[in-house]
N, C-alpha and C positions, 0 to 999 in steps of 0.2 A: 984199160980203155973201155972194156966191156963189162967191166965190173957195177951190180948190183949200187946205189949209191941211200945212202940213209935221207930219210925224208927231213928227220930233226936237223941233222949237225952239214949232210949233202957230200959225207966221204963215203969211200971204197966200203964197200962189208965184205971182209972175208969171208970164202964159202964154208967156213970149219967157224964162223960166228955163226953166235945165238940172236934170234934175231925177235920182233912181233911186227905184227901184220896187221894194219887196219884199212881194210879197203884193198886200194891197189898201192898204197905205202908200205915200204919196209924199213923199219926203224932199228938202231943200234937198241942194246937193252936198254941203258946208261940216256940213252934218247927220249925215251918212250915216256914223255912229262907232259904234264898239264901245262900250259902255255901261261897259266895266271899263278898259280900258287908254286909252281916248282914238282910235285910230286912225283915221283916216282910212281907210274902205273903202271903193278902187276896182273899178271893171270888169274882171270875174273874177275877184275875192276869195270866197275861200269863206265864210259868214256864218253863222247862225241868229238867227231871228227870233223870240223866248222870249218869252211874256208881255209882246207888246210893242214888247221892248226887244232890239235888237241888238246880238250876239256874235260877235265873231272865232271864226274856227275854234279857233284855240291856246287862248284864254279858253275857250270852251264845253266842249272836252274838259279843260281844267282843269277847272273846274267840275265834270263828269261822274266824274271820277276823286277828288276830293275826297266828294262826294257817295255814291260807292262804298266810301271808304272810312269814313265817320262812318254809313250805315247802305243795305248793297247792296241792300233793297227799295225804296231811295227815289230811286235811279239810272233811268235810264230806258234801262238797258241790258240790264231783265230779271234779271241775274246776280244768283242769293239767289234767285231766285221760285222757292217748289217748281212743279215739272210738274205741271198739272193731269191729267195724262193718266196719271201716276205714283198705284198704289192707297196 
């Protein structure tokens, strides 16, 4: 009832499981995938954690660069935003 509950799959985690952490998620090991390719990500993979849902670095910057290119206001890399400080 009060058990821990995985952010990937949404079951129990035993407290004698191995777990990762991202944020305030805790994930089975077996969970802990890139939401687009499938990967398995281990300790000291570089990740982001989207709405959620986790991305490999390679996937996320895809994604970022796709998204720059079908509309650069809606990248979150800024590029296309006029300068506010620009009259």
């Amino acid at each position: 009832l009060f058990a821990v509950k995985c952010a990937g799959c949404l079951e129990s985690i035993a407290p004698s499981e191995l777990v990762m952490r991202a944020q305030q998620s805790v994930y089975h090991l077996r969970c802990f995938c890139c939401c687009v390719c499938e990967r398995r990500l281990q300790k000291g993979d570089e990740f982001v954690l989207k709405e959620g849902q986790l991305l490999c670095k390679g996937d996320y910057e895809k994604e970022r660069e796709l998204l720059s290119l079908v509309s650069p206001a809606l990248s979150d890399s800024g590029k296309g935003l006029p300068d506010p400080a620009l009259p």
